[in-house]
C-alpha positions as CSV (number, residue, x, y, z in Angstrom):
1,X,0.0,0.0,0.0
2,X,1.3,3.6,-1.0
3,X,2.3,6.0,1.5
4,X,0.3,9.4,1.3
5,X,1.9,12.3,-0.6
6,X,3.8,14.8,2.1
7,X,3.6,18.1,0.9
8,X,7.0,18.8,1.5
9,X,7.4,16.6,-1.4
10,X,5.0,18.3,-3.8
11,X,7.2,21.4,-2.9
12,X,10.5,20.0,-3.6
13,X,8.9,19.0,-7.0
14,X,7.4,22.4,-7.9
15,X,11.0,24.3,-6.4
16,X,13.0,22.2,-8.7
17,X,10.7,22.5,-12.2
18,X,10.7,26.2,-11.4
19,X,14.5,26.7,-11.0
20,X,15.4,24.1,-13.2
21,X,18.0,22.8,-10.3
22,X,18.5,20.8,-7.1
23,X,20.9,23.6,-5.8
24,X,18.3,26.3,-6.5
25,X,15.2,24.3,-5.5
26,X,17.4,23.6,-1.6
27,X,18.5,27.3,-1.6
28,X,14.5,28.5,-2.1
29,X,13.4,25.7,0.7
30,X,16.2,26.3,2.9
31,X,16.9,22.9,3.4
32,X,20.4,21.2,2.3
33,X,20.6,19.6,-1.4
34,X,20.7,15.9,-0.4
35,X,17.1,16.5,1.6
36,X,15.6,17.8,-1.5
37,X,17.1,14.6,-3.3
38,X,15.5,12.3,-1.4
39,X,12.0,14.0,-1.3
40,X,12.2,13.7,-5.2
41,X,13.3,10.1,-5.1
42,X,10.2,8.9,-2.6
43,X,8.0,10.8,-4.9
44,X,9.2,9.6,-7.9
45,X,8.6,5.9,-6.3
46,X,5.2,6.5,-5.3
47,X,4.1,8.2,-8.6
48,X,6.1,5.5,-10.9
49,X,7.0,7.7,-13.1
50,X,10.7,9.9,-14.1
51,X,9.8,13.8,-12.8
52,X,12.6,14.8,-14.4
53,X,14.1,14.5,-18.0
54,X,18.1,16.4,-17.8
55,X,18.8,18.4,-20.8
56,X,22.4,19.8,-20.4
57,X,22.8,20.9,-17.0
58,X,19.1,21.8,-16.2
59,X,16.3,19.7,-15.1
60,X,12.9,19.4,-17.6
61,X,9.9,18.1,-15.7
62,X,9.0,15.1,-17.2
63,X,5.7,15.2,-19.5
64,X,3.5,13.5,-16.4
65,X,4.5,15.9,-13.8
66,X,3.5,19.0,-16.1
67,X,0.3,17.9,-16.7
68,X,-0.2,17.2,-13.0
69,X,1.2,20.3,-12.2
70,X,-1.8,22.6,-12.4
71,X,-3.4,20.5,-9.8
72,X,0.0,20.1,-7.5
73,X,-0.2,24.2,-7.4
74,X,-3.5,24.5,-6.5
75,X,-3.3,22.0,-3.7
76,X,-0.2,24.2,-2.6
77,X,-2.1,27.3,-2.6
78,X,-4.4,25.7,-0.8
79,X,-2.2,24.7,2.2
80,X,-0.8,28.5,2.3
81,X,-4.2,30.0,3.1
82,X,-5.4,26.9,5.5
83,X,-2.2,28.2,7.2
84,X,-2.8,31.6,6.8
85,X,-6.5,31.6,8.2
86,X,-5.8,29.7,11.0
87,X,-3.3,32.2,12.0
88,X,-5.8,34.0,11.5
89,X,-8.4,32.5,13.9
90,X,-5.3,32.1,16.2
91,X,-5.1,35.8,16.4
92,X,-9.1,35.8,16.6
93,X,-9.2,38.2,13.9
94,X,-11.3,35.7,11.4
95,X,-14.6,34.1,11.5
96,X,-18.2,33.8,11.3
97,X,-20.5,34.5,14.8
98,X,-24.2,33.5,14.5
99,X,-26.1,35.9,17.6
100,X,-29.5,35.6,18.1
101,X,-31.1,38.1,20.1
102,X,-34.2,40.2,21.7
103,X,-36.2,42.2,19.2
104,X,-34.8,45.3,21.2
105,X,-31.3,44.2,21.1
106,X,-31.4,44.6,17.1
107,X,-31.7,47.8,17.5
108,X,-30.6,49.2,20.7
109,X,-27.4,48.2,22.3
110,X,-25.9,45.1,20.0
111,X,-24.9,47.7,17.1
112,X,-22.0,49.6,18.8
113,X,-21.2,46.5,20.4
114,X,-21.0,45.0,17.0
115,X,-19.6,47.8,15.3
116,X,-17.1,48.3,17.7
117,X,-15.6,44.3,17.8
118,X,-15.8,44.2,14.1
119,X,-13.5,47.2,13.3
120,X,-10.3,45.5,13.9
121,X,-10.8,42.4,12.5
122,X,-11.6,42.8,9.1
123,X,-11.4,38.7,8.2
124,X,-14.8,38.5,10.7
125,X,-17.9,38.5,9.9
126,X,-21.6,38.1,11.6
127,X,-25.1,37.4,11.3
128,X,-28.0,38.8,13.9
129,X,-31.0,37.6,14.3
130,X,-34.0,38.9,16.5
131,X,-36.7,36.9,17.6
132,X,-38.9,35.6,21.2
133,X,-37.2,34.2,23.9
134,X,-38.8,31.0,22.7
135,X,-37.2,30.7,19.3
136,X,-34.1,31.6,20.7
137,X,-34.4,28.8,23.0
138,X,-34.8,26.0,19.7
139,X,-31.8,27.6,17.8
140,X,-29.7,27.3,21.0
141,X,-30.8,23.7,21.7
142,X,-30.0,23.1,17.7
143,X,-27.3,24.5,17.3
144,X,-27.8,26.7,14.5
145,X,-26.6,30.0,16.8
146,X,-23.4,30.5,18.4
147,X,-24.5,33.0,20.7
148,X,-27.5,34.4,22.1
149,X,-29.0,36.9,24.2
150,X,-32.5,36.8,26.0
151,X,-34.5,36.8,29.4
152,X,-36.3,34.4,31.2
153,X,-34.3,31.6,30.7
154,X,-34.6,29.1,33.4
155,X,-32.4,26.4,32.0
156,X,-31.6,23.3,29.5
157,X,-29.0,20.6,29.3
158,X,-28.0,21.4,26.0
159,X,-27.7,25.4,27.0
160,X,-24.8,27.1,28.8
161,X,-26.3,30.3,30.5
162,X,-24.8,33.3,32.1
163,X,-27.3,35.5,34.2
164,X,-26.4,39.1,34.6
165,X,-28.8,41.5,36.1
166,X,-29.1,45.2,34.3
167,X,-29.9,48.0,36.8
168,X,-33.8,49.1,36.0
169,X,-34.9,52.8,36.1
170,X,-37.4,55.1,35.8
171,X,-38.3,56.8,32.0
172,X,-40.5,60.2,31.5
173,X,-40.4,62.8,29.0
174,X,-37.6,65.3,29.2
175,X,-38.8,68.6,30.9
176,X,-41.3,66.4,33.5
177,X,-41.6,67.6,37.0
178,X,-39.5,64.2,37.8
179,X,-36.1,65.8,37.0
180,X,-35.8,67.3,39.8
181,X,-36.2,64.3,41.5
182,X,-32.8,62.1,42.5
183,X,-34.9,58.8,42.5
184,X,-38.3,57.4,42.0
185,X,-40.0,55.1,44.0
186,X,-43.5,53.4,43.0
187,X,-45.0,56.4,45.6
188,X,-44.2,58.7,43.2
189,X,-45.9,57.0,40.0
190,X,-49.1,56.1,42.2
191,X,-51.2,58.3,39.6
192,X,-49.1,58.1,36.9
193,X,-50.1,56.6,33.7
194,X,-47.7,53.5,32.9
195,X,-46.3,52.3,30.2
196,X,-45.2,48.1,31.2
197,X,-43.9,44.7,29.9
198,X,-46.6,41.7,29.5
199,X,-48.7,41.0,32.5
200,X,-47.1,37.3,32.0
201,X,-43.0,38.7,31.9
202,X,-40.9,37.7,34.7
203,X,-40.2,41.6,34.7
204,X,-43.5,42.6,35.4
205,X,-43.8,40.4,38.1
206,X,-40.8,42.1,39.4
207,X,-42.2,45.3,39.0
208,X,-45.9,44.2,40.7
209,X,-44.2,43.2,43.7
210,X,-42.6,46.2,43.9
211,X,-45.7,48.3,43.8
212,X,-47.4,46.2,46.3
213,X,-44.4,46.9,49.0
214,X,-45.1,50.6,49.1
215,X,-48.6,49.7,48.8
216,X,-49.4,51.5,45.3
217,X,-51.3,49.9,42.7
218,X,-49.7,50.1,38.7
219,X,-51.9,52.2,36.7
220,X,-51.9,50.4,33.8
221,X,-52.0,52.4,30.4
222,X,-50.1,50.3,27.6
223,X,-48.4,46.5,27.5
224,X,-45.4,46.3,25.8
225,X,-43.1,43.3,24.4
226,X,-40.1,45.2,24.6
227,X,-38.1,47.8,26.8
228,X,-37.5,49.2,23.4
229,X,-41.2,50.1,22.5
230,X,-42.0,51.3,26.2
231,X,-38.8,53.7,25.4
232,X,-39.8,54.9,22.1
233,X,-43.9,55.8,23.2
234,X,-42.4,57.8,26.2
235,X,-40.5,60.2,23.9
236,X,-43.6,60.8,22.4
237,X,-45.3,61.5,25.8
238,X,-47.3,58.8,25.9
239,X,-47.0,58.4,29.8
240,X,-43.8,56.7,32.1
241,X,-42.3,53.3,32.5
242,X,-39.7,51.1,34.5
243,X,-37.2,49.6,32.1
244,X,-33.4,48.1,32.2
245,X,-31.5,51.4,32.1
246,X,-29.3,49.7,29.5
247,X,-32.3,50.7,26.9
248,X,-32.8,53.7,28.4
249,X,-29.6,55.4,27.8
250,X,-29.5,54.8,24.4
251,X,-32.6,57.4,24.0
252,X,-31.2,59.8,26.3
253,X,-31.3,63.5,24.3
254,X,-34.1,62.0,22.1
255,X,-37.1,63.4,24.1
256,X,-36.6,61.0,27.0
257,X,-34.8,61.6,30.8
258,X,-34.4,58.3,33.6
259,X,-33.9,58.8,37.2
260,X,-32.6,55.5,39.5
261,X,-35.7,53.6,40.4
262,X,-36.6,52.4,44.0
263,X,-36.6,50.5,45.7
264,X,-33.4,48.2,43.1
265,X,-34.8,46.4,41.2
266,X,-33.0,44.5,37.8
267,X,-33.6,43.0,34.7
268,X,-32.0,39.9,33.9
269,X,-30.3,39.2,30.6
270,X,-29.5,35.7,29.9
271,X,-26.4,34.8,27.9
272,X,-27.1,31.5,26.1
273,X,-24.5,29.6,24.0
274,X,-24.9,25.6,22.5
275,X,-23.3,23.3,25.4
276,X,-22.7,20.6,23.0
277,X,-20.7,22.7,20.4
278,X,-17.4,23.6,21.0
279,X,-17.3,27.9,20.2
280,X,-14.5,29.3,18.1
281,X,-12.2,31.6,20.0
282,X,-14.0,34.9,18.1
283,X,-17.0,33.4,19.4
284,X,-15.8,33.5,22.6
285,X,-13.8,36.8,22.7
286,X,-17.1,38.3,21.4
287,X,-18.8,36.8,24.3
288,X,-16.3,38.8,26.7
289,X,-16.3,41.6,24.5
290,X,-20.3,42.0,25.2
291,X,-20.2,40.7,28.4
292,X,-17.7,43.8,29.0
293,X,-20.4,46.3,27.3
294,X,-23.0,45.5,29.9
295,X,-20.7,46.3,33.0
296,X,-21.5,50.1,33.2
297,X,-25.0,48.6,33.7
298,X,-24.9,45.8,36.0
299,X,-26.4,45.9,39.4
C-alpha cells in the first residue's frame, strides 16, 4: 500500500521545475541539497513515473509531472491559506459569529457592540438575528446560533447560560416635573399613567411586587413586548415606565430623561450559547467583548 503524498514533497517537485536545479530548488526551501534529493526520489517511487528529463545541465519536468502540475499548485495554494486563516483564527481576527437576540437588542445596544468588535478584525464577519425568547431557545438547543441573548431563561441541558442582572430605572419625557427628583419610588408613579412589559414577563412580576411593597397599585395604560417600545412611546409623551436602564440610555437626548428607580430592582439578561458545540475563539472573545459592554449597567 502507497504511503500518502507529504507536501514537503509536492514542494521539492514544484522548487526544482521552477529553477530548473536541485541547488536552486534547496537554496529557495532552505533545506540542504541531499534533503531535497531524497524528497524527489520517494516521490518519484510512489508516482512511478521519471519527474525529471536532464537536458544539459538543467532539469525538464518530465511530460507527467506537467500535466499534473496545475493541480500540485493549487493543492499548494491551498495549504498556504489553511495556514494563513488559521493564524488568522489564532489571532481571533477571522470568523463567522451566529447571535440571536431580543427584538430590542437589534436595534438598541448590539450595534455599537457590533460595530465596535468588528472594526479591527476585518477577516470577521456576523449574522443577527432577532426573535422571542422561545425561538431563541430552539436555535440554541439546535445549534444553529453561536451565541444568544434573552431573558427568562430558566435552563436546559444542552444550554450554557450566564445570568447578569441590568440596573432598572425610571423613563419620563424630558422637561417632567420628575427631573428634579434624585430617584423614584413606585410612591411617586401612584397616579401616573404607565407604560409596562406583559402581565405574564418575569419583569412585570418584578415590577408588581414592587408596587405592592409601598402599597401603590400600577396604573396600567399600555403593555409592551419590549423595553425598546415602552422607550420609544415615552418620547412621544405617551406616559412613564420602568425599564433596564441599558435601553434607556440609548434614548437619552431623544425626548426622554431616567432617574434611578426604587426601591433596586434589575432586569435579567440571559447569555445563552450551545453546550454541546465547541465555540471558536471569536465566538468566545465576542462573548467577553459583550459581556464587558454591559458592566456600566450591572447591578
Amino acid at each position: 500500500m502507497k504511503r500518502p503524498l507529504r507536501i514537503r514533497q509536492l514542494e521539492a517537485l514544484m522548487a526544482v521545475t521552477k529553477n530548473g536545479s536541485i541547488t536552486a530548488a534547496a537554496a529557495e526551501l532552505e533545506i540542504s541539497q541531499p534533503a531535497v534529493s531524497r524528497l524527489l526520489s520517494d516521490l518519484e517511487k510512489e508516482f512511478g513515473f521519471n519527474l525529471f528529463d536532464k537536458h544539459k545541465r538543467e532539469l525538464i519536468p518530465s511530460q507527467e509531472v506537467r500535466l499534473l502540475q496545475p493541480d500540485i499548485l493549487r493543492v499548494l495554494e491551498l495549504i498556504r491559506q489553511i495556514s494563513e486563516d488559521s493564524q488568522e483564527v489564532t489571532k481571533r481576527k477571522a470568523g463567522h459569529i451566529r447571535v440571536a437576540c431580543l427584538p430590542g437588542f437589534a436595534t438598541s445596544h448590539l450595534p455599537d457592540v457590533v460595530a465596535s468588535f468588528l472594526k479591527d478584525r476585518p477577516g470577521a464577519s456576523m449574522t443577527i438575528e432577532p426573535d422571542r425568547p422561545e425561538r431563541i431557545l430552539e436555535w440554541m438547543i439546535g445549534e444553529q446560533y453561536h451565541f444568544g441573548i434573552t431573558d427568562g431563561f430558566t435552563g436546559h441541558h444542552a444550554i450554557e447560560s450566564e445570568n447578569i442582572d441590568i440596573r432598572c430605572v425610571c423613563i419620563f419625557p424630558s422637561g417632567h416635573d420628575f427631573e428634579g427628583l434624585a430617584e423614584i419610588s413606585p410612591k411617586d408613579l401612584a397616579d401616573c399613567p404607565l407604560i409596562h412589559t406583559r402581565r405574564d414577563s418575569v419583569f412585570y412580576s418584578k415590577l408588581a411586587l414592587a408596587f405592592q411593597e409601598f402599597n401603590v397599585t400600577i396604573q396600567s395604560y399600555i403593555e409592551v413586548r419590549q423595553f425598546t417600545s415602552a422607550c420609544e412611546l415615552v418620547c412621544r409623551g405617551a406616559g412613564l415606565a420602568v425599564v433596564s436602564e441599558l435601553d434607556a440610555a440609548k434614548y437619552v437626548g431623544t425626548g426622554l430623561s431616567y432617574r434611578p428607580f426604587v426601591p433596586t430592582l434589575s432586569h435579567s439578561l440571559s447569555l445563552v450559547r450551545p453546550i454541546f458545540r465547541k465555540p471558536a475563539l471569536i465566538t468566545l472573545e465576542f462573548m467577553e467583548f459583550f459581556r464587558e459592554s454591559l458592566q456600566p449597567f450591572t447591578s
